[in-house]
Each structure stands twice: as C-alpha cells, then as structure tokens.
N, C-alpha and C positions, 0 to 999 in steps of 0.2 A: 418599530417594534414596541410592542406593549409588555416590559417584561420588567420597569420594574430598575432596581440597581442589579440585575445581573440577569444573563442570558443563560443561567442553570435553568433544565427546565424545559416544558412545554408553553408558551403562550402565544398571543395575539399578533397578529400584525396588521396593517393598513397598507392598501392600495390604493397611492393618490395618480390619477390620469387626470391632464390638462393638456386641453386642445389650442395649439399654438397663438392661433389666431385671433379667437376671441375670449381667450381664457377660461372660457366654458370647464368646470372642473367636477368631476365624478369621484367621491373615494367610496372605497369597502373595505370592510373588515375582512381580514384573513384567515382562516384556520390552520395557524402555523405558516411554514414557508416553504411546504413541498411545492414542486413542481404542477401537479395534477391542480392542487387546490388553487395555485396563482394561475395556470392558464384555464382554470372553471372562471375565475374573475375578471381575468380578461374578456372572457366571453359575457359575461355580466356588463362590464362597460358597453359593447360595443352593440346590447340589448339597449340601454339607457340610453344612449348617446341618442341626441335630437338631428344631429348629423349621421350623416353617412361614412362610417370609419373604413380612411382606406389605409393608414398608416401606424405606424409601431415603431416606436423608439424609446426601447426600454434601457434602464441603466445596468450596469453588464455584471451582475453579483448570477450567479449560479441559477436563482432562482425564476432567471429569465432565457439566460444564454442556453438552454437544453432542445433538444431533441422536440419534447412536447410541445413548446408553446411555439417552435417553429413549424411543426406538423400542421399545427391551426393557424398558422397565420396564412401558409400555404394552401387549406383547406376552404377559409373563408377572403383565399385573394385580397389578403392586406399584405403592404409594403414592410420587413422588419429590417430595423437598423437598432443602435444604440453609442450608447454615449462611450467618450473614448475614455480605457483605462486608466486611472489616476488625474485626469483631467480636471482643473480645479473649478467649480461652479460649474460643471458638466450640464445637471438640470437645476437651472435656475427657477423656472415656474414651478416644476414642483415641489423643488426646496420651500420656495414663498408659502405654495400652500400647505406643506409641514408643519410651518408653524404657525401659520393664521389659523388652519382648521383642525387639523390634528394635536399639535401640543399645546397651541394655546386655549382647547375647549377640551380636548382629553384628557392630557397631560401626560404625564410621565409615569403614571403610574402601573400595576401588574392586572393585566386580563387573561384569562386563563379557563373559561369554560362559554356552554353554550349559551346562556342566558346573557352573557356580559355582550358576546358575538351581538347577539340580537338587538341587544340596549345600543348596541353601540352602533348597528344597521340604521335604528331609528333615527340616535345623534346626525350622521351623518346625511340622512336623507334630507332633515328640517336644515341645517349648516349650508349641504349644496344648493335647496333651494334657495336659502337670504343670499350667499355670496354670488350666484351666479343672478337673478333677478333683482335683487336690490344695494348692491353695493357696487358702486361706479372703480374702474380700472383706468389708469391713466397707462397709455402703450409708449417705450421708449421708441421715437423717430430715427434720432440721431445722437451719436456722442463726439465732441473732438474735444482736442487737449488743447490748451494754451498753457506754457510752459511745466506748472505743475499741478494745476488744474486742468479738469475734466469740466466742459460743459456740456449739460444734457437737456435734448428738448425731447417734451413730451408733446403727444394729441391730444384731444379733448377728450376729460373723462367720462367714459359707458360702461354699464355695466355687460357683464359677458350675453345675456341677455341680445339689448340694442344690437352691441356688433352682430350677431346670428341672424337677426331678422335685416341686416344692410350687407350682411352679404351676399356674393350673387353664388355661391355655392350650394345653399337647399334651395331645394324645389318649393312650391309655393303649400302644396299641403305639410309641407316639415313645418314652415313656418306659423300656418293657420294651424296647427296643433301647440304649436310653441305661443303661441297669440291664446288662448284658449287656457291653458294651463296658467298663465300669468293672471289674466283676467280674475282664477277665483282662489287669488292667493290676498291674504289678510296680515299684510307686516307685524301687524302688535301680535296678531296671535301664533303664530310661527314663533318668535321672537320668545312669545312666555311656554310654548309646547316647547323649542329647544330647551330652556332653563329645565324644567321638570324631567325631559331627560337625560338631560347631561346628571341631575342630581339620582336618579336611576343606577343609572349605571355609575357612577363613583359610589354609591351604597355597596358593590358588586366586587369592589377592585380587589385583590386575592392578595392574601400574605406573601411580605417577599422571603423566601427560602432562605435568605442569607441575612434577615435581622433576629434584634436580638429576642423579639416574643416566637420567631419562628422555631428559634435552639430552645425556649424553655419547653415552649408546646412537644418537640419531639421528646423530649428528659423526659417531660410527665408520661408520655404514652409507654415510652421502653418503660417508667418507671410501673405501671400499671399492668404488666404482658409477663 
C-alpha cells in the first residue's frame, strides 16, 4: 500500500505476482483495493506473463478471497488456492520482492491519483525488466539443521530469465519471443531510464493527511471560506 503513515483515505496499492519456479516477477500498480480493480490486474499479469498461467495462489486478505476474482479464475481455467491464515512467512517470494522492488525503489511514501498510477506503471515496467533479465537468483535446494544451526544449500545463480528459457514448460515460440525481447535490452540504459522515473514519480508523491503541513493547509482554507 502506498498510503503514506496512515491508511485514512484514498491511495495506491501494488501488485506483486512471482512465478514460483523461476522467480519471473510481474508487479502493477493498483487503483485502490477493490475487488473489480485487483481482479482487472490479475488479468493484466496473466496478459504479461511470457508463460502460460495456470495457477493462483493469492494471500487470503479480502481483496482476493471474493466471488470476483474467483468467477475469473474459473472463467480463464486457472487453478485458485492461497496462503494459510496467520501463517508466518506465508509468501515468501513475494515478500522478497516487496522489498527489493517495491519499498526499496518506491518507498513508503503516499500515491494517490492518476498520473502517479502511471509514473509508477513505468517504474515498474523498466525494475521488472533488470530484475527478472539481469540479476542472477540463487534457488534454496535444501535446508537441515545441525543442532542449532540451519544449513542451506543453494543452486547456481540465474537470473529468472535463464531459468524460463531451461525449462521444459514453454513452448519454443514462448521462448524465441523471450530470446527476442532480451536481445534489445541495453543494461546502462534501463538502469538511467529507471532513475529518471523513479525521480518522476517521487516529484508526484501526495501529502500525508495526518502531518503537520497537512493541518496547517486545511486551517488556511477553512480560514479563507
């Protein structure tokens, strides 16, 4: 949620989808967190996605558990389950990318109309491209414990990228589009197009309703009326 230090109010939210396997990661901005508008986004991933989505396992807050976005899961023959209630570290991959790509490049701060929506479409279009194409993932194998340690092995790190094209689940023109797309990507310039929008939209970010230039601004207006 992009709202800021409080949740009075209208603003933004993000939807992060990550595909289990090769951490292939999709987010969009939300318009609020009705029902109609998160299962329009879901339909959005599932546009984007370079695979074939046959599953849905969303985490179980209101804005998934309804009628609608079951009606289309039904409708476009995808699998729905979700994470179990109060279960700790339920979604861990999408936790991860919460805060690699969302708070650590958005931030915390309040969005609240359409232009910020849009700034913020962009951020994340150029973010999913470097993370999912150029930044290598290491997949946990195995974990056991020896007495009070954990020991974890990892695979060799790929980026979500690699693993999609070495798996035998797309077809071969999924991946000759996916080959294709890579090709006429340029690191440094993605890299300086994210910076200019990320600084875009933090130009954008809306006053919090609960600070203290937010009380004076309203004093001045009553005082003015």
């Amino acid at each position: 949620m992009h709202c800021g230090k409080t949740l009075k109010d209208f603003h933004l939210t993000t939807l992060v989808a990550v595909e289990t396997v090769s951490s292939w990661t999709i987010c969009h901005s939300v318009w609020g967190k009705g029902k109609e508008r998160v299962q329009g986004t879901v339909a959005m991933v599932k546009r984007d996605a370079p695979y074939t989505l046959q599953w849905i396992c969303s985490d179980h807050g209101g804005e998934f558990i309804n009628e609608c976005l079951y009606q289309h899961a039904q409708r476009e023959q995808l699998a729905f389950s979700h994470s179990q209630l109060l279960e700790k570290n339920d979604q861990p991959r999408v936790e991860q990318r919460n805060g690699s790509l969302v708070r650590r490049l958005v931030g915390y701060g309040r969005y609240n109309d359409k232009a910020a929506q849009r700034q913020m479409e962009e951020v994340y279009r150029l973010a999913c491209l470097q993370t999912n194409c150029m930044k290598p993932v290491a997949k946990l194998i195995s974990s056991e414990r020896q007495g009070a340690r954990v020991k974890k092995r990892y695979d060799e790190p790929k980026t979500p990228y690699l693993r999609l094209l070495e798996s035998d689940d797309l077809h071969d023109d999924q991946k000759d589009a996916l080959r294709q797309q890579y090709e006429t990507l340029d690191p440094l310039q993605i890299q300086r197009d994210l910076q200019v929008a990320l600084e875009h939209l933090w130009a954008g970010e809306a006053l919090d309703p609960t600070s203290e230039r937010a009380r004076i601004l309203e004093e001045q207006i009553r005082a003015q009326r």
